[in-house]
C-alpha positions in Angstrom: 0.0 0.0 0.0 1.6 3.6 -1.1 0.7 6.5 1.3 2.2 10.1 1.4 4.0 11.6 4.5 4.8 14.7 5.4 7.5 16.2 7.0 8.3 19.5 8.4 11.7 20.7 5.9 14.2 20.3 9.1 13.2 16.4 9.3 13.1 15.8 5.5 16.8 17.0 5.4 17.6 15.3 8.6 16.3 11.9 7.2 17.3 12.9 3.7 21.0 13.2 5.0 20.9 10.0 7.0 20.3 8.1 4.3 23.0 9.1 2.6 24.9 8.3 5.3 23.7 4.6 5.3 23.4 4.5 1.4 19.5 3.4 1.8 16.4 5.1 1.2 14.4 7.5 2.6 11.7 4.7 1.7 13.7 2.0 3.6 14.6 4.0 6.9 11.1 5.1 7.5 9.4 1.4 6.7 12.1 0.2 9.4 11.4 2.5 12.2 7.9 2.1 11.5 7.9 -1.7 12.0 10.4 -1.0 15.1 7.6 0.9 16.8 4.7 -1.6 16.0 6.4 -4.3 17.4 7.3 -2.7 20.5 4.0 -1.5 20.9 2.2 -4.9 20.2 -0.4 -6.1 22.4 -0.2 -10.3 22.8 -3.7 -12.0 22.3 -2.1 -14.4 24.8 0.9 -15.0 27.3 4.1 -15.7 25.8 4.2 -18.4 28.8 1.9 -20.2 30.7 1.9 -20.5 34.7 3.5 -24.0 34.6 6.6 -22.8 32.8 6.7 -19.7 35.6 7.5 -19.6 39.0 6.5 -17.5 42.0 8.7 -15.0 43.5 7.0 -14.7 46.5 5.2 -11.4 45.2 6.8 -8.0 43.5 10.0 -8.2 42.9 11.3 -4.2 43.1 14.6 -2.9 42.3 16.1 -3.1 45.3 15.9 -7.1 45.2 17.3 -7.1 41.8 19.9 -5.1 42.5 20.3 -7.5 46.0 20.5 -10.0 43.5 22.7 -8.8 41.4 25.6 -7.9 43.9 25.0 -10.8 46.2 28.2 -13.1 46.1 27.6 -16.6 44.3 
């Protein structure tokens, strides 16, 4: 599907330059950083794992016990 974007003129030349830089396209750099930001924002219709392949903690785990965790001698 072809669509049309808009840019002000100090982000066309920003991206323009940039991919010159790379030797790509402005075409290419935008369809990348568009698919970047859909999958980091995709909601899953189901876990990624189930409650048998998890364990329980004991409750929240906070930064302090991961940092406990962390610098707590083997």
């Amino acid at each position: 599907m072809a669509w049309t974007m808009r840019l002000p003129e100090d982000e066309d030349a920003a991206l323009t330059a940039q991919a010159d830089a790379e030797g790509r396209s402005k075409h290419e750099i935008t369809r990348d950083a568009l698919r970047l930001y859909l999958m980091r924002h995709r909601r899953w219709e189901e876990p990624l794992l189930t409650d048998e392949e998890t364990f329980d903690l004991g409750g929240p785990v906070g930064k302090d016990d991961i940092h406990d965790a962390m610098n707590r001698s083997a």
